[in-house]
N, C-alpha and C positions, 0 to 999 in steps of 0.2 A: 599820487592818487591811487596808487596798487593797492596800499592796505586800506587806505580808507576804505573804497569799494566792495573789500572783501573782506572786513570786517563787519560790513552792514550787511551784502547779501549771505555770509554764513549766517547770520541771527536771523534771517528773513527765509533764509531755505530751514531752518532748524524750524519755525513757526509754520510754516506750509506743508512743510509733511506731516506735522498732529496736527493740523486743522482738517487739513483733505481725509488723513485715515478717519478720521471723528468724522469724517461729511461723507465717508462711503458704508462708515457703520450704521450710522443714521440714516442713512438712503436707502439701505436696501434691507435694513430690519422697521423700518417704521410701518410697516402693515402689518405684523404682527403673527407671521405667518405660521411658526413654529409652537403647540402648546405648550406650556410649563406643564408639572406634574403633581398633581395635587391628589388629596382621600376627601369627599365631598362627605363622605358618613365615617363620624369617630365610629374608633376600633380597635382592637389590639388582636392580630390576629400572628402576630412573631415579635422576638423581644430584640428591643433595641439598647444597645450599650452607649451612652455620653462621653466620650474618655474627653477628658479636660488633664491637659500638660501644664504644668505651672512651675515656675521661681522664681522666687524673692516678689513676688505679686504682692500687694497690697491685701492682706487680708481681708479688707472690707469689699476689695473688687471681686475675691473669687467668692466671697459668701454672695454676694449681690446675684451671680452666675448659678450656684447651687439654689438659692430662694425662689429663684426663678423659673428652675425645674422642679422645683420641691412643691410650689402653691397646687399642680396639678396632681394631686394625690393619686387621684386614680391609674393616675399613667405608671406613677412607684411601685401602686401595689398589684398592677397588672402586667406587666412588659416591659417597662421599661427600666434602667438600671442608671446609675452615676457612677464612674471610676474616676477621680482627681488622682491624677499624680503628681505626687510634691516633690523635685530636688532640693528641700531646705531642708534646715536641722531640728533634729528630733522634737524639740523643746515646740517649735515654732510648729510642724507638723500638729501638737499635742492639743495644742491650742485649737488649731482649728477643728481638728475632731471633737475636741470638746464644744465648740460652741454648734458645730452642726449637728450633733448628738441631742443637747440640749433644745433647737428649733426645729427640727422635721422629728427628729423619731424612726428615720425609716432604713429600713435594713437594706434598702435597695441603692441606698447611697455611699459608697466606697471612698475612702483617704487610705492612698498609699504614700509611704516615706520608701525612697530609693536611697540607696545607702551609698554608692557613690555617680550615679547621673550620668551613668557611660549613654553616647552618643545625642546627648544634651535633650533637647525639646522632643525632635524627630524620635530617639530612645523612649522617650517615657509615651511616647502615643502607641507603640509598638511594646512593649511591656504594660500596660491598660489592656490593649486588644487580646495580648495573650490571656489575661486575669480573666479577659469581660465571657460573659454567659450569653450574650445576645448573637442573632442571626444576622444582626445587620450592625456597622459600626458609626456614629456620628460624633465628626473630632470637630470641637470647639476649643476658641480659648477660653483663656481665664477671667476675660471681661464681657464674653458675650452674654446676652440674653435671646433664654428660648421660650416660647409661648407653643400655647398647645396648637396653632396652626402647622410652627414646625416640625410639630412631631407627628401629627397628623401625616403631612405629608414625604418625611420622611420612612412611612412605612410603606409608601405605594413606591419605592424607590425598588428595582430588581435588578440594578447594578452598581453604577456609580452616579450622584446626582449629587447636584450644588446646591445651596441657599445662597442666593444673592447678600448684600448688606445694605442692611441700611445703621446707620449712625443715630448716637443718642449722646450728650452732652452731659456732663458734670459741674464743673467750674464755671462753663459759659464764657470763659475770655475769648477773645476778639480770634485768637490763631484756633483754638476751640471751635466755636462757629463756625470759621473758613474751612478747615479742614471736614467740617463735619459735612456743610454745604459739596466740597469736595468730592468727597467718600460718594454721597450719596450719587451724585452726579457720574461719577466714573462707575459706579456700580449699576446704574442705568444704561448707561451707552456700551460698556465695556462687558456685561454681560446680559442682560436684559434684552441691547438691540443686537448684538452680537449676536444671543442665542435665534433671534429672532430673525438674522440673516442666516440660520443655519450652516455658521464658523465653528469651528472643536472651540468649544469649551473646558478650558482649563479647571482643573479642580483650585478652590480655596483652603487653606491651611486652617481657616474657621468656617465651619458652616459643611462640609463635604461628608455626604453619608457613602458607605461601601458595604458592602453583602461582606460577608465571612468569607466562604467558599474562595470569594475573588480576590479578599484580602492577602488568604492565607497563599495562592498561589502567585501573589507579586512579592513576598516577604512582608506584609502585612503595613508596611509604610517606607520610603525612602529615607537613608539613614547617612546619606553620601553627598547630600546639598545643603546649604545654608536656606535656597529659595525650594523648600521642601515640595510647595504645590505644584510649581513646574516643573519639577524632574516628576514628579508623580501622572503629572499631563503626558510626558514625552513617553512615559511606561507605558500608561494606556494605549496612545497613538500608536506605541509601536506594535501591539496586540490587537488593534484597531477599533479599540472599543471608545465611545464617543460619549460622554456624561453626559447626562440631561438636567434641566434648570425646575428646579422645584418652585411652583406660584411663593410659597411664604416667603417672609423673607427673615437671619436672624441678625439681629440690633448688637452690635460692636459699639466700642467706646473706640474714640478718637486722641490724634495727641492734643494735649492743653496749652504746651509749650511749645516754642521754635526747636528748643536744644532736642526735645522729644521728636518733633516733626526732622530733624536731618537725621538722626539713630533710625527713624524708623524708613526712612527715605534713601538715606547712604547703604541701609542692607536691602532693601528689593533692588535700589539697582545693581550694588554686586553681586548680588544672589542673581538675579537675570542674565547678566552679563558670564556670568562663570555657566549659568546651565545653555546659553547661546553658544559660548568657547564650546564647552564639552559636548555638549549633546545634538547643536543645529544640526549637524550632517543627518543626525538619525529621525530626526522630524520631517526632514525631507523625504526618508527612504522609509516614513510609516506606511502603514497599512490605510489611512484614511486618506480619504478624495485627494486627488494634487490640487485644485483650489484652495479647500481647506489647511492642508500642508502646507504650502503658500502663506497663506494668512496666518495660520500656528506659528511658524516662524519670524513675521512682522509684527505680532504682539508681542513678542518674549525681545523684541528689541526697539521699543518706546526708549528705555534709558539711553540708547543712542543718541536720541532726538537734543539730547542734552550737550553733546561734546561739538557740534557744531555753534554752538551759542557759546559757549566757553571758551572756543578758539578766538572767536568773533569780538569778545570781550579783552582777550589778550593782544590781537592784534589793531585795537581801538586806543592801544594804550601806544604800539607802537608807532601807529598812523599818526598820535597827534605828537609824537617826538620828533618825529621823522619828514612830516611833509606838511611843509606850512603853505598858507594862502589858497584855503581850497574854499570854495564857497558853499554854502549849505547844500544845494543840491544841482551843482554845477556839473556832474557828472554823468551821464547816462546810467550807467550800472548804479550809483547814488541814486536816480529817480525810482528806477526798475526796485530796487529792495526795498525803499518806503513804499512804494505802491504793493508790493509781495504782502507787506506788514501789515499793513491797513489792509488788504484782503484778508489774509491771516486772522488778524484778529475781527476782525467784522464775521466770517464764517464762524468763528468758534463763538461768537457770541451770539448768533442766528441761533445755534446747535443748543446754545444754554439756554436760551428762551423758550425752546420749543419743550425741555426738559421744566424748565419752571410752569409751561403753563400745563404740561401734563401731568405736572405734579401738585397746583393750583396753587402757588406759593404767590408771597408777595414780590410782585414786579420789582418794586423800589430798593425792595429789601433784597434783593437777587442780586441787583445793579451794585451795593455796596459791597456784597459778598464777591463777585466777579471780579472786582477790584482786592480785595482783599487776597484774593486766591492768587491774582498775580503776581503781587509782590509777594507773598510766602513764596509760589515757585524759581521766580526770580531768581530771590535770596538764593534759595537753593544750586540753582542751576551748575555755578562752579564745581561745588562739594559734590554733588550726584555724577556728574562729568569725571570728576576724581576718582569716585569707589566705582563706575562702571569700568575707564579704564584698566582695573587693578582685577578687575572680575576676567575683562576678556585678557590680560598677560597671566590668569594664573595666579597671583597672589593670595595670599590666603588671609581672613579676619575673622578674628571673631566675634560670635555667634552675642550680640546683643540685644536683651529684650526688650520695646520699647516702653520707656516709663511713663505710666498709667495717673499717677498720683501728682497735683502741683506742688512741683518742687520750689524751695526759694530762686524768687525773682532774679533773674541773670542777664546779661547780654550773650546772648550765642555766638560760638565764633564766625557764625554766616554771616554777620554784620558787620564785625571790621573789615573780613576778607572783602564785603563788598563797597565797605567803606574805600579802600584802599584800591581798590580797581575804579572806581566812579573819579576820586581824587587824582589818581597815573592817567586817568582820560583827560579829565578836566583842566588843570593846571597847565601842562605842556600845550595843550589846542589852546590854550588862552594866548598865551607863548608864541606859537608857532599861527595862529588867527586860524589854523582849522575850524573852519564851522562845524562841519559836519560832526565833529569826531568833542567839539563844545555842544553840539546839540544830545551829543548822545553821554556824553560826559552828566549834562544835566539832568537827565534822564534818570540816570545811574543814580547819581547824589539822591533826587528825590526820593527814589523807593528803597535808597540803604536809611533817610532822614523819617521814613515813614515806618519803617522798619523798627527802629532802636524808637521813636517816641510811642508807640502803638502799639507793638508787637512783645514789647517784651516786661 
């Protein structure tokens, strides 16, 4: 009964502690205490620089991101400016200058070709900033959209300040939706009530505006991380300076696919996980509040939340090899981690409700999305458990963008692997009459069966 036990309470303590931190963000930001930062009367009173980093992008996505700064004319031919930096080849550079040439017209908007892409993404935001002429800097990617609220707002910024995200759909597939339902959801609770419980707020890698003056005195962007926004938070922190959350919000694209959603999910968690290794000690010894500090620290390590579930799943395979004749929930510790779970998930579905009705969406359509969202994470859970591992020993990866455009239709490898673990549960607890370890086995089967007919 050892590993059974402790295979269901690790999945059950790994579900308790993101449901609890989600149910202490939500508790103590939901009055709304902190303002955001907004310019209630346009204006251009100092100029602001766009640097937009790109490769191998979809050219139809970074024009989509220039058109979208370009429709506010006035703002081009007032203050504000465009720098694209392109690591692609010349040919492909050429192209797009000519077609943006051809629909704005405007001198205020910049394509650079870097000629060989030294220090990848992070490099090109940091040679942008060097080019740019504006007083304040605002780094997007290649797929955001910005509307004249953001930039409104981005000019009452006098230090370091964020735009939240909200998501916006292309393809409309089903992992599409979910992810986008996702985004928006974590970018509510995760910064919105966050800011609202006044926690340090980490800067975003899209959407973060910076003054000059303060750029140029931290080295103008972090060039030594893969998760470029939080070693950029840990900078701040350790200067004690504290970003603030801008009312607008700017509109990102989301992944379309599964294989998209683990590229882009495998790198926040090693990116987390390697700036937790390196830098936790100096978040603790920042200059801001020790609560805050405290908390700075339990955000940058969510990808955690992952490796106790993955153990839980490994040792479900060995429980039903191993120990036969257990009865569904014949065990104490067995009762204790389904009741965890069921807590678990019933709080974090309290917490999405509360966010669906503040956000006035449809109920029904929440309910499927909810559903949807967990088996993407699910799926995940092995593989993020993997690359966070590899973040906190130190290993190195590289730096992959996530792909923006649907690719031809695939099976991702997150669905064998979890083919193949629901199968090593199931089969042997059949064998061996483990219930428990055939309950969870079943489990397993249906969201890898839901996964592969749905999902991909």
């Amino acid at each position: 009964m050892l590993y059974t036990s402790l295979a269901l309470l690790l999945i059950a303590l790994s579900l308790l502690w993101s449901s609890c931190y989600h149910a202490i963000l939500y508790l103590l930001g939901k009055d709304d205490r902190r303002q955001c930062i907004s310019m209630n009367v346009s204006g251009l009173t100092k100029r602001i620089s766009i640097v937009i980093p790109a490769k191998n992008e979809p050219i139809d996505v970074l024009l989509r991101s220039i058109r979208s700064i370009a429709g506010y004319s006035k703002y081009l031919e007032s203050g504000v400016e465009v720098i694209a930096v392109l690591d692609d080849p010349i040919d492909r550079v050429r192209e797009i200058v000519k077609t943006v040439s051809f629909e704005t017209r405007h001198r205020n908007i910049v394509i650079v070709a870097r000629s060989f892409g030294a220090h990848g993404r992070n490099g090109a935001i940091v040679d942008g900033m060097k080019m740019a002429r504006g007083d304040k800097f605002l780094v997007i990617d290649a797929d955001c959209i910005v509307d004249s609220k953001v930039l409104n707002d981005a000019l009452a910024c006098d230090a370091v300040c964020v735009s939240p995200w909200r998501s916006y759909t292309v393809y409309s597939t089903f992992v599409e939706e979910a992810m986008a339902f996702l985004t928006n959801y974590g970018s509510w609770l995760l910064y919105e009530k966050r800011y609202s419980a006044n926690f340090f707020l980490y800067p975003l890698g899209a959407g973060t505006v910076i003054v000059r003056d303060l750029a140029k005195r931290i080295g103008y962007w972090p060039r030594d991380a893969i998760q470029d926004d939080l070693r950029l938070g840990t900078i701040l922190a350790m200067l004690g300076i504290e970003p603030l959350m801008l009312c607008s919000k700017v509109k990102v694209s989301v992944p379309p696919t599964l294989s998209a959603v683990r590229i882009q999910q495998s790198r926040w968690a090693f990116g987390s996980a390697d700036i937790l290794r390196r830098f936790g000690i100096l978040i603790l010894k920042s200059r801001i509040p020790a609560l805050k500090r405290v908390e700075a620290l339990i955000y940058i390590m969510q990808p955690l939340m992952s490796i106790p579930s993955a153990i839980g799943f490994i040792l479900g395979i060995v429980a039903a090899l191993t120990e036969s004749h257990v009865a569904l929930l014949g065990h104490p510790y067995t009762q204790l981690s389904v009741c965890l779970i069921a807590f678990s998930m019933l709080l974090e579905g309290l917490i999405i409700m509360r966010y669906v009705t503040h956000e006035k969406l449809d109920k029904r359509w929440a309910v499927f999305l909810m559903g949807r969202t967990s088996v993407i994470t699910t799926i995940m859970t092995p593989i993020v458990a993997f690359y966070t591992i590899l973040g906190l020993i130190g290993l190195r990866i590289p730096y992959r963008v996530t792909p923006k455009s649907l690719e031809k239709r695939s099976i991702d490898i997150s669905i064998p692997i979890f083919f193949t673990i629901a199968l090593l549960t199931l089969i042997p607890s059949i064998v061996s009459e483990n219930l428990s370890m055939l309950f969870l086995g079943l489990i397993e089967l249906t969201i890898a069966i839901y996964a592969l007919k749905r999902l991909t």
